[in-house]
Residue frames as qw, qx, qy, qz and C-alpha x, y, z in Angstrom:
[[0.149, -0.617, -0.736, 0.235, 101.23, 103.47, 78.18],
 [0.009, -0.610, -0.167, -0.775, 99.17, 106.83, 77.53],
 [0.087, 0.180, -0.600, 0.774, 99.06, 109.14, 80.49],
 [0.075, 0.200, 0.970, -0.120, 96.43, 108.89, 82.86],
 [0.117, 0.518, 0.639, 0.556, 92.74, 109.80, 82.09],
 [0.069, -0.353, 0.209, -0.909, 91.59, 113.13, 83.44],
 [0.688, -0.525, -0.235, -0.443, 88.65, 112.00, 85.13],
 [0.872, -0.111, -0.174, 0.443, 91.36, 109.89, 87.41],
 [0.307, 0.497, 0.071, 0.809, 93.48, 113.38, 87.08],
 [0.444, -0.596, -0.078, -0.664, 90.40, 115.30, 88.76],
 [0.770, -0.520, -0.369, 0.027, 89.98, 112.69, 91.55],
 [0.674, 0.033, -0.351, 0.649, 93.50, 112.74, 92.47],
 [0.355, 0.195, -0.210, 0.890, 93.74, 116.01, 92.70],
 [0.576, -0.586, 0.040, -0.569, 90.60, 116.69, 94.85],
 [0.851, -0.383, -0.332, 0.138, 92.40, 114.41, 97.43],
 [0.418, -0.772, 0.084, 0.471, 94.98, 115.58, 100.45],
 [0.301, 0.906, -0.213, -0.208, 97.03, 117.97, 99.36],
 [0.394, -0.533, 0.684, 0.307, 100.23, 115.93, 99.72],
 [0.660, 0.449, 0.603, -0.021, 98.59, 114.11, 96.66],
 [0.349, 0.916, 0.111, -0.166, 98.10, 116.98, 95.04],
 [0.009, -0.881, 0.420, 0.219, 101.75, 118.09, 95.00],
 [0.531, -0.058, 0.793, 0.292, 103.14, 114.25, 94.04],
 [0.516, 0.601, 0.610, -0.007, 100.68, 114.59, 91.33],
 [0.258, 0.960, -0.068, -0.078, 101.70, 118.26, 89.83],
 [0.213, -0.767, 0.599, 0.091, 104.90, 117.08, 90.27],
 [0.394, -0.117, 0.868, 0.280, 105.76, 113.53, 89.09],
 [0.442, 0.390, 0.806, -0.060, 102.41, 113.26, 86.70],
 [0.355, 0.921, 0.153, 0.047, 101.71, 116.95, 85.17],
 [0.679, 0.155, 0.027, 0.717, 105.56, 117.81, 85.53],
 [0.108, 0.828, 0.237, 0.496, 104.31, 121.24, 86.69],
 [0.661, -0.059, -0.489, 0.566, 106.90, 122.33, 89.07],
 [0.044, -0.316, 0.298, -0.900, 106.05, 125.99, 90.04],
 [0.692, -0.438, -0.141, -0.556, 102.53, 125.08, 90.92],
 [0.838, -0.115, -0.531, 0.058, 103.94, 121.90, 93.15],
 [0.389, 0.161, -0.411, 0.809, 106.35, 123.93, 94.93],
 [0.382, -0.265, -0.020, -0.885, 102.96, 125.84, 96.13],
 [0.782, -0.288, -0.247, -0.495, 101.40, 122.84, 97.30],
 [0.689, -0.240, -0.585, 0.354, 104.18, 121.04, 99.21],
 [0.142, 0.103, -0.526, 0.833, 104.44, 124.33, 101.47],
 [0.480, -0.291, -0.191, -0.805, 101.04, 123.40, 102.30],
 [0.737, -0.058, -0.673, 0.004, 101.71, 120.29, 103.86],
 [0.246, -0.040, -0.634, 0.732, 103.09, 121.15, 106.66],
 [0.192, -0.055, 0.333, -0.922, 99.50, 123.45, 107.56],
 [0.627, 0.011, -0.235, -0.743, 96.91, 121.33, 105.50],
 [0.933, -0.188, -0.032, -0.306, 95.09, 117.73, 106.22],
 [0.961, -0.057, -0.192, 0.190, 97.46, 114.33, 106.57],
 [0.354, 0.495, -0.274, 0.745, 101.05, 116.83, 106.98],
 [0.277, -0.418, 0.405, -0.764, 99.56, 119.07, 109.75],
 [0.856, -0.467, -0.098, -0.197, 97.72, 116.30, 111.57],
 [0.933, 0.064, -0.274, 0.225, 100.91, 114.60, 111.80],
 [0.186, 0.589, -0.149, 0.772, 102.80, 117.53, 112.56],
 [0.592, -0.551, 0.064, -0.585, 100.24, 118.37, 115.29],
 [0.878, -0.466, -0.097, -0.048, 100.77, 115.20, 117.34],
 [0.685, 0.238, -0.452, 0.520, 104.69, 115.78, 117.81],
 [0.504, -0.820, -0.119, 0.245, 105.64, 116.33, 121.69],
 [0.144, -0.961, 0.222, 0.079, 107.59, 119.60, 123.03],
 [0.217, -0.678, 0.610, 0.348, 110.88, 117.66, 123.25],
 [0.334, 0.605, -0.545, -0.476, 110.77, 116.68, 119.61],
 [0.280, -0.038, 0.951, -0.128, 109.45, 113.05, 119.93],
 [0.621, -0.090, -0.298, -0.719, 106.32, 111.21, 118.69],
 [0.811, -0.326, -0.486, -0.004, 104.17, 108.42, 120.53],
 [0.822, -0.565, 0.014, 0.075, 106.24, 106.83, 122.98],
 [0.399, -0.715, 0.350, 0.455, 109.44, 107.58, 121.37],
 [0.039, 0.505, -0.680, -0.530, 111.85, 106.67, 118.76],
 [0.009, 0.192, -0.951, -0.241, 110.25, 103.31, 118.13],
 [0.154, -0.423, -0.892, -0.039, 107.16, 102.36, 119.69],
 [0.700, 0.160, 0.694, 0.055, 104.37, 102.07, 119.36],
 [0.013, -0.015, 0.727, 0.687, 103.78, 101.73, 115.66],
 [0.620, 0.480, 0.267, 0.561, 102.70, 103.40, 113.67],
 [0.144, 0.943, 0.047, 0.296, 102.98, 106.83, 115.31],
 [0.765, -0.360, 0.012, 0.533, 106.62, 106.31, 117.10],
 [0.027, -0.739, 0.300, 0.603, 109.35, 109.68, 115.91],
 [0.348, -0.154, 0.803, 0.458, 110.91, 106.60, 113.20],
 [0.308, 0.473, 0.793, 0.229, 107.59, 105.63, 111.76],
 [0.177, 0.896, 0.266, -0.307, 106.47, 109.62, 111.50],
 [0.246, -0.663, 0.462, 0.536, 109.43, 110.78, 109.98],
 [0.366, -0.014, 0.848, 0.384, 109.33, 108.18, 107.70],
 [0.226, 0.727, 0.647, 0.044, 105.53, 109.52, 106.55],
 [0.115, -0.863, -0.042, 0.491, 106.55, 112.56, 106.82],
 [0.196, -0.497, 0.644, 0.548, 109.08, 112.13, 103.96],
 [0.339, 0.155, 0.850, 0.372, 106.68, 110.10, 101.83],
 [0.270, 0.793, 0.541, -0.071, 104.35, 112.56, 101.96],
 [0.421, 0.635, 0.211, 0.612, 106.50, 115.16, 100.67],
 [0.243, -0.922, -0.119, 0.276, 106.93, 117.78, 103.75],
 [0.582, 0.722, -0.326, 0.185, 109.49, 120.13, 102.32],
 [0.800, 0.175, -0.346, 0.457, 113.09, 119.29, 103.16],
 [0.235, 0.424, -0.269, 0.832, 113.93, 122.46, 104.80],
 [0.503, -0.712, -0.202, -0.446, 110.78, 122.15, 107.54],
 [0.124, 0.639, -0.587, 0.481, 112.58, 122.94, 110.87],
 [0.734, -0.380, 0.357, -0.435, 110.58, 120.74, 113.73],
 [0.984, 0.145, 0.056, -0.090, 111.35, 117.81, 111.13],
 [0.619, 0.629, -0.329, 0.335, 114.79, 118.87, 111.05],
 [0.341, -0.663, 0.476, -0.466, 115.03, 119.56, 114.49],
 [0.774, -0.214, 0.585, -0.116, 114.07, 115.31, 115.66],
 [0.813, 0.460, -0.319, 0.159, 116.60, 114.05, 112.79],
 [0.430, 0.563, -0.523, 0.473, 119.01, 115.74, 114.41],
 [0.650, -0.429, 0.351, -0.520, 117.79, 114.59, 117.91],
 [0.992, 0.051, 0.114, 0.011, 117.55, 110.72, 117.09],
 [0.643, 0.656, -0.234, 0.317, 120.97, 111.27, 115.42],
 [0.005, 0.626, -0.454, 0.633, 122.98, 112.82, 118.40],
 [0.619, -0.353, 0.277, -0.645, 120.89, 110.64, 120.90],
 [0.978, 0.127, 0.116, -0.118, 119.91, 107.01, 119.51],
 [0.553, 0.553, -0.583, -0.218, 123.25, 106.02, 118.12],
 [0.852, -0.448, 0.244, -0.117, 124.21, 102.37, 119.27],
 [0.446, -0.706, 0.468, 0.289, 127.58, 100.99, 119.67],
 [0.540, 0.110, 0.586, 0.594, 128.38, 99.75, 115.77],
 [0.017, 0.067, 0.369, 0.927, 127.04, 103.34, 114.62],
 [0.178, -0.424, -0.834, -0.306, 123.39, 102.38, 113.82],
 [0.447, -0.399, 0.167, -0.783, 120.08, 104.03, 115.24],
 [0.374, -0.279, -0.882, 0.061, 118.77, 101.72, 118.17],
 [0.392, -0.605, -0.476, -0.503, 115.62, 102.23, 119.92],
 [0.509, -0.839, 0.098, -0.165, 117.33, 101.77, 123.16],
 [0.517, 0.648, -0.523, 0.201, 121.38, 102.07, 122.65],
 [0.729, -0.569, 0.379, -0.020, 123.16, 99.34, 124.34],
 [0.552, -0.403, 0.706, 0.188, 125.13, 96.43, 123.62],
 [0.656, 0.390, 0.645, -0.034, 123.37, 94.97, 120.57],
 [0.208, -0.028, 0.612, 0.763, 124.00, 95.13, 117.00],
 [0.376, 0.403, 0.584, -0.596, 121.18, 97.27, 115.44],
 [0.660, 0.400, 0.622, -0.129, 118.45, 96.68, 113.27],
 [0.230, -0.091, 0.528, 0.812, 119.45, 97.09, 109.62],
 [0.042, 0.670, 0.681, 0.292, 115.88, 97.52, 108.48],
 [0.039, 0.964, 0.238, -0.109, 115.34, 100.86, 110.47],
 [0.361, -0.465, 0.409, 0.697, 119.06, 102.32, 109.50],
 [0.307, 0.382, 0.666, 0.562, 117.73, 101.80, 105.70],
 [0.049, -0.738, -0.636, -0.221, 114.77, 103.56, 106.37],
 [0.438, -0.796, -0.014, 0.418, 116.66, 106.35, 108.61],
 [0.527, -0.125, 0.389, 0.746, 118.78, 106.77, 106.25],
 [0.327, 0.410, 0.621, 0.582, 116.20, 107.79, 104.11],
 [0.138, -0.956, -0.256, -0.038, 114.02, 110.23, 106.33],
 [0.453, -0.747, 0.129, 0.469, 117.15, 111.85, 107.50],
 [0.432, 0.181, 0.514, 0.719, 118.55, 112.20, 103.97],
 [0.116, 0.667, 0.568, 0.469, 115.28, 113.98, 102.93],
 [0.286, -0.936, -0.200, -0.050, 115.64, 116.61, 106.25],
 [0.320, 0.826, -0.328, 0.328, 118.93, 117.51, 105.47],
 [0.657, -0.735, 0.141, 0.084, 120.90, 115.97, 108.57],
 [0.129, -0.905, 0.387, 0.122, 124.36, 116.52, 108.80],
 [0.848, 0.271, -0.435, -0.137, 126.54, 114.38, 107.01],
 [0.363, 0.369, -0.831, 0.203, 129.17, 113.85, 109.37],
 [0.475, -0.055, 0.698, -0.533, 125.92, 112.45, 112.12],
 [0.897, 0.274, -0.113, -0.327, 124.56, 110.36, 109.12],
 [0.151, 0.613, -0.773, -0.053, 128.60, 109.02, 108.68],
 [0.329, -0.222, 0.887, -0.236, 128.19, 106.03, 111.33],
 [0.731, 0.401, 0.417, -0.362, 124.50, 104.97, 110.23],
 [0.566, 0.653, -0.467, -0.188, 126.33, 104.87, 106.17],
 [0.266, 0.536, -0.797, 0.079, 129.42, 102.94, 107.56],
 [0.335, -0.078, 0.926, -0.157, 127.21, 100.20, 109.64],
 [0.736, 0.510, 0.236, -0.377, 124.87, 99.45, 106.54],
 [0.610, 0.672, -0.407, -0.103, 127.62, 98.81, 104.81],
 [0.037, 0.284, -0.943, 0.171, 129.21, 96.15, 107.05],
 [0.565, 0.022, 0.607, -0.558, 125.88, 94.52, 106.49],
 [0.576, 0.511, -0.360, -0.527, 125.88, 93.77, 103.11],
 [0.787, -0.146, 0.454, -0.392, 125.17, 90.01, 102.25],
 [0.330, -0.327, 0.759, 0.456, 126.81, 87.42, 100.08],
 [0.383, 0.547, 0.724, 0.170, 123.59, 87.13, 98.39],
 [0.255, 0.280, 0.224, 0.898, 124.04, 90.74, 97.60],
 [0.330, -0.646, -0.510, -0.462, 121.13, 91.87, 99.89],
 [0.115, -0.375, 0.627, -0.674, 120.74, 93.22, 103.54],
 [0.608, -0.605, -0.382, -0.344, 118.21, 91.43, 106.51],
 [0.305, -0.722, 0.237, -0.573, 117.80, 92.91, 109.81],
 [0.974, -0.144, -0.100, -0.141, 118.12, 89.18, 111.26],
 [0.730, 0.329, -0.430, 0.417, 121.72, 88.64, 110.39],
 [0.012, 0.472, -0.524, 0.709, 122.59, 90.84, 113.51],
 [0.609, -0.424, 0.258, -0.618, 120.32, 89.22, 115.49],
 [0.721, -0.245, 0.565, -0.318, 119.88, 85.52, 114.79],
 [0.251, -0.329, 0.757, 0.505, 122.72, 84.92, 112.29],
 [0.664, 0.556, 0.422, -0.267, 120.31, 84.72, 108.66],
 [0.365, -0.375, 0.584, 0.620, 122.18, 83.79, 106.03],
 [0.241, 0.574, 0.692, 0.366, 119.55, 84.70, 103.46],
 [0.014, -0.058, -0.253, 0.966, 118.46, 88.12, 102.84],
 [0.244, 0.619, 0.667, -0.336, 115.14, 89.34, 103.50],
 [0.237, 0.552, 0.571, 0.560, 113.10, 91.26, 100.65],
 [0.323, -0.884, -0.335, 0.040, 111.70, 93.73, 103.44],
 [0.358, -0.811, 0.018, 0.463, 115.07, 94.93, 104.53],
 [0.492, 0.147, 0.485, 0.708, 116.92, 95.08, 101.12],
 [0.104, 0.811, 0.325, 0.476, 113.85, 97.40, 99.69],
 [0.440, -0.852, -0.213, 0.187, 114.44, 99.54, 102.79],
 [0.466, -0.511, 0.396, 0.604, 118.00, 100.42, 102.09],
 [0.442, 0.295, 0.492, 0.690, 117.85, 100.46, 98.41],
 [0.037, -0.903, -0.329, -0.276, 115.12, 103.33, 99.24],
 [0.582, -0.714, 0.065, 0.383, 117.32, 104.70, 102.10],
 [0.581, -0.392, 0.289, 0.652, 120.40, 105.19, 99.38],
 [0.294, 0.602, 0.650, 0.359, 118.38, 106.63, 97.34],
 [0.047, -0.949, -0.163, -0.265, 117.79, 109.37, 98.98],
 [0.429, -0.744, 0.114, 0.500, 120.94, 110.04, 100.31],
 [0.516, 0.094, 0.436, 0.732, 122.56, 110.04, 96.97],
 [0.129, 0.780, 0.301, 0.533, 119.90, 112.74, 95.63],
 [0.380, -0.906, -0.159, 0.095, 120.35, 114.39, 98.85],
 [0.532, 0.727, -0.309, 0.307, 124.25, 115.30, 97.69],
 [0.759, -0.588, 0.261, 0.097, 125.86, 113.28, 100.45],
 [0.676, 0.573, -0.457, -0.076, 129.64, 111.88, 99.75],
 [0.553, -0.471, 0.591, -0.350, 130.17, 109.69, 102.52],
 [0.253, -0.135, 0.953, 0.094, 131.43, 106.34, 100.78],
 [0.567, 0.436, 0.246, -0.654, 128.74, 107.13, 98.53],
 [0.516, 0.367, -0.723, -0.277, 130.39, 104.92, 95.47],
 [0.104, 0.005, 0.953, -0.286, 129.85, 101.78, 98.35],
 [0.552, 0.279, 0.542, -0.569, 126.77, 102.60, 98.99],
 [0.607, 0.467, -0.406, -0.499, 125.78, 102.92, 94.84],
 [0.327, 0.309, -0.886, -0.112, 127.83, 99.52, 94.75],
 [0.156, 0.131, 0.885, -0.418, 125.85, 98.08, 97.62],
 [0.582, 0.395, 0.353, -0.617, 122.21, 99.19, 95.84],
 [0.704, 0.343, -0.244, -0.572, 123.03, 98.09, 93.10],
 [0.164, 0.155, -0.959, 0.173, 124.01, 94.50, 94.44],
 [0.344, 0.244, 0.554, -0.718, 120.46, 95.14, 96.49],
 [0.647, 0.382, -0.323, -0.575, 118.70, 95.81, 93.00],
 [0.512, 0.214, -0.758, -0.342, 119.90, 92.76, 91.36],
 [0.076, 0.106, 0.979, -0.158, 119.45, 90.14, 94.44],
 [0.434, 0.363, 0.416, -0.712, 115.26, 91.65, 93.91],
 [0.473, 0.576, -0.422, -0.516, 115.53, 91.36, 90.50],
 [0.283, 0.253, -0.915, -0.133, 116.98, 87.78, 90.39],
 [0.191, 0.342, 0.881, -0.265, 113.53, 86.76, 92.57],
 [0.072, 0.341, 0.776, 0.526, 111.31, 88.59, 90.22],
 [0.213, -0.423, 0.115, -0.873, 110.55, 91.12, 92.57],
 [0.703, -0.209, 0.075, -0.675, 108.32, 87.95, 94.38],
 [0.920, -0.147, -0.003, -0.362, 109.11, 85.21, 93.85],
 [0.822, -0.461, 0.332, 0.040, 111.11, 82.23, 95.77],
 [0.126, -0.705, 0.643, 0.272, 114.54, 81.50, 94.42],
 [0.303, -0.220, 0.918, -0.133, 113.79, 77.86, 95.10],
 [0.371, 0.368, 0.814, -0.256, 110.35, 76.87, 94.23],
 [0.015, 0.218, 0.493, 0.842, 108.82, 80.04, 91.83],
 [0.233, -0.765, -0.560, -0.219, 106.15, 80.58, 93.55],
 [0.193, -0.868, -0.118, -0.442, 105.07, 83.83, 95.68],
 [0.373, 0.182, -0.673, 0.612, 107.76, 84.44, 98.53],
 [0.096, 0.373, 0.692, -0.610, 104.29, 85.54, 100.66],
 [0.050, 0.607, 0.779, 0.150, 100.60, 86.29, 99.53],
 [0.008, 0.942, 0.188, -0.278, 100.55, 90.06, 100.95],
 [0.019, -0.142, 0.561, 0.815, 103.87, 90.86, 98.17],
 [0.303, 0.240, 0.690, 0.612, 101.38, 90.69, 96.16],
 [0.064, 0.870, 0.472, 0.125, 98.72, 92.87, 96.97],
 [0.180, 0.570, 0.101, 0.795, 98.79, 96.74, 97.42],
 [0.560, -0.585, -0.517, 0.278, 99.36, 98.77, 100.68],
 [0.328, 0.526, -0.128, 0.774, 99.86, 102.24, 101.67],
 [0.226, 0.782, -0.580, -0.045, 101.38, 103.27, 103.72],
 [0.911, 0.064, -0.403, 0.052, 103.60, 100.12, 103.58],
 [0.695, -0.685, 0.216, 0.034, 105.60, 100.92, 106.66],
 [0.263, -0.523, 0.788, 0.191, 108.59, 98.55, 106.61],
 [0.728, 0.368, 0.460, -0.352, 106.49, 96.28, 104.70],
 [0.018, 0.426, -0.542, -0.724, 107.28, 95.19, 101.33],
 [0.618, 0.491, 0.569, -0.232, 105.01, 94.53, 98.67],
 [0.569, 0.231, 0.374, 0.694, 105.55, 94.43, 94.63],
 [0.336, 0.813, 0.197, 0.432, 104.63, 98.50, 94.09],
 [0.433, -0.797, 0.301, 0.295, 106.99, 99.31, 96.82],
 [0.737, -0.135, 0.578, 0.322, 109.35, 97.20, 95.07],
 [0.600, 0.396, 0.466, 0.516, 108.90, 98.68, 91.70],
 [0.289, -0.957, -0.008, -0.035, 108.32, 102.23, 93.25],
 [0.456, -0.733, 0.314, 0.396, 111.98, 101.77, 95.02],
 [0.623, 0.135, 0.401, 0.658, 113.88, 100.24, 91.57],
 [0.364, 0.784, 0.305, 0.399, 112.07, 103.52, 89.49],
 [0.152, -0.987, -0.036, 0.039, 113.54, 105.95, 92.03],
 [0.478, -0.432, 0.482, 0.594, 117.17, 104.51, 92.17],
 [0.254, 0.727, -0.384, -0.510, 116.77, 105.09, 88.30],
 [0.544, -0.108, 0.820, 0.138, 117.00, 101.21, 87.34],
 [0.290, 0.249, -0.632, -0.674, 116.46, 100.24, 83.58],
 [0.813, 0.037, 0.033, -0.581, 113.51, 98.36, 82.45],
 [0.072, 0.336, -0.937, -0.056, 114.64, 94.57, 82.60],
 [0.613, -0.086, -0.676, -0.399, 112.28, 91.24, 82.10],
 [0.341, -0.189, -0.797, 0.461, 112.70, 90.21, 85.38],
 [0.288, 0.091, 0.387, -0.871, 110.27, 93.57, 86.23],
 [0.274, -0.115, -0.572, -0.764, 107.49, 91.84, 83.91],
 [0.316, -0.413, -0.854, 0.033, 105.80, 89.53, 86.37],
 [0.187, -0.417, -0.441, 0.772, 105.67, 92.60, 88.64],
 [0.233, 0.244, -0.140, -0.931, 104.53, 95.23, 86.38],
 [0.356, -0.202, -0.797, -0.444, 101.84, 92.75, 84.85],
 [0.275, -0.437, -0.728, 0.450, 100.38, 91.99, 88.58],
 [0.007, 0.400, 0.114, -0.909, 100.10, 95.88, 88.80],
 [0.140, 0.050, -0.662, -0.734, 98.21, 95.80, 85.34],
 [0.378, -0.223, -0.841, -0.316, 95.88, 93.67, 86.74],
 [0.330, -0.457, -0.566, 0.601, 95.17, 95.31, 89.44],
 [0.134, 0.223, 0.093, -0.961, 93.51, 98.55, 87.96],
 [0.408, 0.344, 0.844, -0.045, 90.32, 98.83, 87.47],
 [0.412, 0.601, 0.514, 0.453, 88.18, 100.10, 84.51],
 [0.001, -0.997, -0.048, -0.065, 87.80, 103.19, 85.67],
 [0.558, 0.518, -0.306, 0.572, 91.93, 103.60, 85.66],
 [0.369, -0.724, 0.444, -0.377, 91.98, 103.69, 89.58],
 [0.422, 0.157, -0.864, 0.226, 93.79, 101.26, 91.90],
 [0.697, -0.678, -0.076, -0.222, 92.33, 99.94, 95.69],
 [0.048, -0.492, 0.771, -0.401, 94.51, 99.59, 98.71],
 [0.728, -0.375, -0.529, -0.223, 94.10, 96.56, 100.89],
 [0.516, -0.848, -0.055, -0.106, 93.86, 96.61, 103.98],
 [0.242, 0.779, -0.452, 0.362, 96.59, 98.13, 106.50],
 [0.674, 0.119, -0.634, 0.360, 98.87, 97.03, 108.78],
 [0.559, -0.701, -0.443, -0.014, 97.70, 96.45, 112.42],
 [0.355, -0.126, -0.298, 0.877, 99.19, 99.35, 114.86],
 [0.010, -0.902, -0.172, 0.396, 97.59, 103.16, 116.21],
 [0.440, 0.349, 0.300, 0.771, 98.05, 105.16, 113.51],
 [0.119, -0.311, -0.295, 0.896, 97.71, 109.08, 113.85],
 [0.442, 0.218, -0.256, -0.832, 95.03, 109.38, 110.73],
 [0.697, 0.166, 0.503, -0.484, 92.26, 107.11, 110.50],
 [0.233, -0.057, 0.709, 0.664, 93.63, 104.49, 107.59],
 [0.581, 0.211, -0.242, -0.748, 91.15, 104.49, 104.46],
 [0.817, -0.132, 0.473, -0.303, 89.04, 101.71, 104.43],
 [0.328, -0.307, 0.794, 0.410, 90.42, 98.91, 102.36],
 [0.331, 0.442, 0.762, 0.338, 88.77, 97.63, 98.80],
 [0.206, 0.922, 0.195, -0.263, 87.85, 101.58, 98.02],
 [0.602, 0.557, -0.021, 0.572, 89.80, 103.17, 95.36],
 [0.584, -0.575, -0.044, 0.570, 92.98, 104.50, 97.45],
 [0.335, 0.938, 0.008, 0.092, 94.71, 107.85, 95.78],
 [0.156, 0.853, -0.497, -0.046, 97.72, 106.98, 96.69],
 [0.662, -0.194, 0.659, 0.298, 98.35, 103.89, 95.75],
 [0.564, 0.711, 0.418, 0.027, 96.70, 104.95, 92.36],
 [0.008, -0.948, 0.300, 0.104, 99.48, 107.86, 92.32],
 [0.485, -0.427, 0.735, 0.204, 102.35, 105.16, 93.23],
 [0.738, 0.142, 0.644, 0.146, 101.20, 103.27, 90.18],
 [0.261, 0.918, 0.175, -0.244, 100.93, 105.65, 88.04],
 [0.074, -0.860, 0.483, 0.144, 104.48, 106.96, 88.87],
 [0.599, -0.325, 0.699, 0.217, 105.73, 103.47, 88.43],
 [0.587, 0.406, 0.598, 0.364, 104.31, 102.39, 84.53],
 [0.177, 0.977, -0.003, -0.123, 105.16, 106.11, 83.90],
 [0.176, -0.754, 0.599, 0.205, 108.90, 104.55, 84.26],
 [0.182, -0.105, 0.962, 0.175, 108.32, 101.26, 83.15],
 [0.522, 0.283, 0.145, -0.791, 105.68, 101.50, 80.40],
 [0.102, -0.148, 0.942, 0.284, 104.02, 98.80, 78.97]]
């Protein structure tokens, strides 16, 4: 696939800055200029709004969890996709809050630490914001060592097993963790970091052996919204998350990605942009974009994905 057309180029890069800097960065490959635009996030549109709504003692919303979407978990988590840099201190400061605070008794972050086994889906996803804001390895240690007593005979994780014994994994929490170990590996952790590798790439294959979509059992769609296109996608999973998380762990092109990467294909339109559909229902701190409008950053995500897996 030839890169993308400048007119497409131009848009992007008249959109938020966090755009901008994915864009100089993964797309033009220009790294000094990028390094200029993520220390803009933190002061310009979608960055500093977010920024702006965090309370004095280092919270968002109502806390760690709720409500969704503008909870500490779910900001953090944006906060990292949009690129704030790594080193930004407020975002370092509530890592290492939730970390020191939230842990619940098998290690894990829980939303309110008691008795219960917690949720493997936000540990994935913790893993990952807290990877990306530097948090200490030996307060990441516990959150590493109960993801890894979660790992599934089908070779996947779901947030269920702890709750109401699922003996299938889910597609939602698997992507979550494969993204989650992702960034701790780049983030030069070595906490049982050969497990973890072993555990994504057990994660990889159980995605890979549904086609990124589809049922095990039957072949058809494992749910109608995999298939469309969503940013942000929360906890969500959909196939350009899915082909998003395989390109970042570094996965090789394999047939099993074709059905996916075709879907994506078919999904741009002439003019070489993508649309978002609509988002997922919660208060969100930025007014979403409306749905069926070319979206810039799902157009970016795709981009970044048949830039790894061209066809």
């Amino acid at each position: 696939m030839s890169g993308p057309a400048q007119p497409v180029l131009d848009w992007l890069l008249g959109s938020d800055v966090a755009v901008q800097f994915q864009v100089t960065r993964d797309l033009l490959h220009r790294h000094d200029a990028a390094r200029a635009l993520q220390a803009r996030i933190a002061t310009d549109g979608y960055g500093a709004a977010l920024l702006a709504a965090r309370r004095e003692d280092g919270h968002w919303g109502r806390g760690f969890y709720q409500p969704k979407w503008t909870s500490t978990h779910y900001t953090l988590l944006e906060l990292k996709n949009l690129g704030l840099a790594r080193d930004h201190v407020a975002a370092r400061e509530s890592v290492t809050l939730i970390l020191r605070t939230l842990k619940g008794l098998d290690g894990g972050l829980d939303p309110d630490p008691g008795t219960r086994p917690t949720d493997v889906c936000i540990n994935g996803m913790a893993l990952g914001y807290c990877s990306w804001f530097g948090a200490d390895e030996t307060l990441l240690a516990s959150v590493v060592d109960c993801l890894l007593a979660q790992v599934m005979p089908d070779g996947g994780f779901n947030c269920r097993s702890t709750r109401s014994g699922a003996n299938h994994s889910s597609v939602h929490t698997t992507v979550s963790v494969i993204e989650g170990i992702t960034e701790y590996q780049r983030g030069g952790y070595r906490h049982r970091l050969e497990e973890l590798l072993a555990a994504r790439d057990s994660a990889v294959e159980f995605l890979l052996r549904h086609r990124l979509f589809r049922s095990e059992r039957t072949g058809e769609p494992i749910h109608p919204e995999m298939l469309r296109l969503h940013h942000p996608a929360r906890w969500h999973y959909d196939v350009l998350r899915a082909l998003e998380a395989l390109a970042a762990a570094g996965v090789a092109d394999d047939p099993r990605l074709d059905d996916g990467l075709s879907l994506l294909l078919d999904r741009r339109r002439v003019d070489g942009r993508w649309v978002a559909n609509r988002g997922w229902p919660g208060e969100t701190h930025v007014p979403p974009e409306r749905a069926g409008r070319p979206n810039p950053w799902v157009t970016l995500r795709a981009l970044r994905v048949l830039a790894a897996y061209p066809r």
